[in-house]
C-alpha positions as CSV (number, residue, x, y, z in Angstrom):
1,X,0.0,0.0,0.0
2,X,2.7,2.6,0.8
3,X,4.3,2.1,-3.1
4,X,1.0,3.1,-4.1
5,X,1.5,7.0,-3.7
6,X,4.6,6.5,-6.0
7,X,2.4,5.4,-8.8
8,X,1.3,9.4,-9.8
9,X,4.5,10.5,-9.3
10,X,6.2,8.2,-11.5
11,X,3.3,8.6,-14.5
12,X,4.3,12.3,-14.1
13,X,8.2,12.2,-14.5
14,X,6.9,9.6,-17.3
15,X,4.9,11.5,-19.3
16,X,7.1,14.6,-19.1
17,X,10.0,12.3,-20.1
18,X,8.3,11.3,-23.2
19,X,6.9,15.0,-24.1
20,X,10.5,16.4,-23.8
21,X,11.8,13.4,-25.7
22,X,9.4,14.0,-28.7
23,X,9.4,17.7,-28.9
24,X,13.2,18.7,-29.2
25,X,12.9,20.1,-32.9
26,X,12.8,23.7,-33.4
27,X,10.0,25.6,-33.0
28,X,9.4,29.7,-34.5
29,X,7.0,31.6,-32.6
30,X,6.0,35.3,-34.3
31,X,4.6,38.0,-32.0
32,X,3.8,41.0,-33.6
33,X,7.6,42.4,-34.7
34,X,8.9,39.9,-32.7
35,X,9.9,36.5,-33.6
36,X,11.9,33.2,-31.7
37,X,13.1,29.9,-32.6
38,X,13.1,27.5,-29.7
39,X,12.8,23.9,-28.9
40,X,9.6,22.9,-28.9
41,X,9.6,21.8,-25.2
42,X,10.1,25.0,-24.4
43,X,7.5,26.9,-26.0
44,X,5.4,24.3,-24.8
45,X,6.4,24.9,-21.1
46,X,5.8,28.5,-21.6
47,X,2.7,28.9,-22.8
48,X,1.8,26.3,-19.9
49,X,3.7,28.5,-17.3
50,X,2.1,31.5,-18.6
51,X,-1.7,30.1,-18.4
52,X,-0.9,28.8,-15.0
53,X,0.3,32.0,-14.0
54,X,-3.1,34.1,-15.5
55,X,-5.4,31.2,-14.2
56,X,-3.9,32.3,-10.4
57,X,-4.0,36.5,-11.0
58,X,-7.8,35.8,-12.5
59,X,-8.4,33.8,-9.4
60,X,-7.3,37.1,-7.2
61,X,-8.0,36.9,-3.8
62,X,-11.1,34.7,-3.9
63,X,-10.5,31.8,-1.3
64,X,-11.6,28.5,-3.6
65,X,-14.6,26.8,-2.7
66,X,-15.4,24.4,0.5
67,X,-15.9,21.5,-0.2
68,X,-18.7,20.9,2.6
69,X,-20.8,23.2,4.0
70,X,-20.9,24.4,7.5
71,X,-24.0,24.4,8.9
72,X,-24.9,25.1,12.8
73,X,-25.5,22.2,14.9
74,X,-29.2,21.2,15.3
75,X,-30.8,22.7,18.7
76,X,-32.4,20.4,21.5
77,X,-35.6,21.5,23.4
């Protein structure tokens, strides 16, 4: 049971393996007057830094959601 919490991690450092692996050819990325060549990889990581990084400023300060509710305990007579 405890090599169980290994299995995610390893599917992870798997996958990303693989990704890397497949996506080492160059890459050109034009931006208005601007314009890269990179390895694919790394555009790919970019982009993906780049939406993680809006998805938490759009979040702001807004706690996430609970997952169960709180209610007050029932009263007795």
């Amino acid at each position: 049971m405890r090599h169980l919490k290994w299995i995610p991690l390893i599917t992870v450092v798997a996958t990303a393996m693989i990704l890397t692996l497949q996506n080492t050819e160059q890459a050109r990325v034009d931006f208005l007057i601007w314009h890269l060549e990179a390895p694919q990889i790394l555009v790919l990581a970019t982009v993906f830094a780049g939406g993680m990084i809006a998805g938490f400023l759009a979040r702001g300060s807004r706690p996430a959601a609970k997952l169960t509710q709180d209610t007050p305990p029932a009263e007795t007579p």
